[in-house]
N, C-alpha and C positions, 0 to 999 in steps of 0.2 A: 526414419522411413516406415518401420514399424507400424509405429504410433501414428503414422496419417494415413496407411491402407487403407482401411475401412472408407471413410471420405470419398476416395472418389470410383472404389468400387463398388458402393452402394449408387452412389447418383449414377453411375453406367449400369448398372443394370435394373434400375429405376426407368431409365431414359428408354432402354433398349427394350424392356417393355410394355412401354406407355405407343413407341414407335410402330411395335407391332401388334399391340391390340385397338388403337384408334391414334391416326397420327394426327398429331398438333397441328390447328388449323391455322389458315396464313394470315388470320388476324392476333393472333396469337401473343400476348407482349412477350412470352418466355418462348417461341417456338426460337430462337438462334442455342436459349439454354439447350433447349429439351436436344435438338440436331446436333450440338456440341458432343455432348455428352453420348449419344446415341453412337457416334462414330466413334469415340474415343477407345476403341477395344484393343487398340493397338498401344495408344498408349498408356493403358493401363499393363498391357504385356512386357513392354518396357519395364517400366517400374514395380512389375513384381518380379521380372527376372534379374533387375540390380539389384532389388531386396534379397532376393536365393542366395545369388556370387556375397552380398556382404554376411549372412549367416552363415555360407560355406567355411568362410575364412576368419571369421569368429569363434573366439573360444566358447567351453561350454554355459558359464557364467554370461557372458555376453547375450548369447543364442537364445537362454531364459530370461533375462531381459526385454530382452526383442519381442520373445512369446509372450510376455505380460502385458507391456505396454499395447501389442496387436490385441489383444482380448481386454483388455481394459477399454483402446478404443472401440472395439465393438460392444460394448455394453453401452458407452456414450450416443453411439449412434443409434443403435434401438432405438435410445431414448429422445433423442431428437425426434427420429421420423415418427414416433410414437405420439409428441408433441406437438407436430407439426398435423395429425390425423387427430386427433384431438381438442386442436386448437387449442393447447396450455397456451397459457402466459408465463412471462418469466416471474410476474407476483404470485401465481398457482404455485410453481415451483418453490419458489423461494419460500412460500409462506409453509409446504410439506417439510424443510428443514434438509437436511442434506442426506441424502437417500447413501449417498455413496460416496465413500472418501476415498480418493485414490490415493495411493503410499508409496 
């Protein structure tokens, strides 16, 4: 759970505010994305407070686990949305060689 944080709390607060500085118009092919995700704040609250309860009740070794993989994926998604504003390719990428090895 950690490890997929990031993911969809970037796209909710991507969404949430794209919704309030110009909302996606109704010709839109991504406007069901952008409204999905825009609402989703609830369900994001779910799932970080099932994330709390399982770090609560994890040991310390576990708990550091958990903190790595959450910060590992947040360096991953930088890097998407970085990619995505950018417009990389995954030939860009791949041909820079592997910036980052996760262990």
């Amino acid at each position: 759970m950690a490890a997929l944080a990031p993911c969809p709390w970037t796209y909710i607060w991507a969404a949430q505010r794209q919704q309030a500085e110009a909302p996606v118009a109704a010709d839109n092919p991504f406007r069901g994305w952008w409204e999905f995700y825009a609402d989703a704040g609830e369900i994001l609250q779910d799932f970080t407070d099932r994330m709390d309860r399982l770090a609560e009740e994890a040991g310390p070794a576990e708990r550091a686990r958990m903190a790595q993989a959450f910060e590992d994926s947040c360096h991953l998604e930088i890097r998407f949305w970085q990619m995505a504003w950018t417009q990389e390719t995954w030939e860009d990428s791949l041909s820079l060689g592997r910036a980052v090895a996760l262990t």
